[in-house]
N, C-alpha and C positions, 0 to 999 in steps of 0.2 A: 504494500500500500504506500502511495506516496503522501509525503509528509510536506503541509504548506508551514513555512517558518514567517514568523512576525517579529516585530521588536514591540515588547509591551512598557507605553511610556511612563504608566502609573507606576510600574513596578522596578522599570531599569533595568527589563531583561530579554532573552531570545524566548521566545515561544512557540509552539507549532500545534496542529491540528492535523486531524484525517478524517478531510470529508468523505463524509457517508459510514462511518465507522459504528458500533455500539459497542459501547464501554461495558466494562464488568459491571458496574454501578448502573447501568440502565440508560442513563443517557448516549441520544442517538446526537451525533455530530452532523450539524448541517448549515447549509447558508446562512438558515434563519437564526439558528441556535448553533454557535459554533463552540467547540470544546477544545480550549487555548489549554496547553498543560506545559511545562514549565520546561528546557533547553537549555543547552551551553551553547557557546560561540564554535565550540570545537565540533557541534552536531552540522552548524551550516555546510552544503554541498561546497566540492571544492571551486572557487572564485567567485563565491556570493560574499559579500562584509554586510556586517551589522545597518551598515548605512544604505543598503540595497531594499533593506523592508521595508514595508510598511508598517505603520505604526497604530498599534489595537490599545484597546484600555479594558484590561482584563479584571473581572470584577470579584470578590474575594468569596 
């Protein structure tokens, strides 16, 4: 599955999702509802930088 990576600006970090995905917890990952879960900088593909994302505000 591929994995979309964000920079989350509330929190100061990398984050990613997999749309269309459902989590063990039940939640389905989707446009509408997307499930940002938490990254290192060392997970980005290689020649993407922090400063190539877009920028989500991931809520607690």
């Amino acid at each position: 599955m591929d994995r979309v990576f964000a920079w989350d600006h509330h929190h100061s970090q990398v984050v990613y999702r997999i749309p269309g995905h459902k989590h063990e917890d039940g939640r389905d990952d989707s446009d509408l509802t997307p499930v940002w879960l938490p990254a290192e900088e060392s997970d980005l593909p290689e020649g993407v930088m922090v400063e190539d994302l877009r920028k989500v505000s991931v809520k607690d």
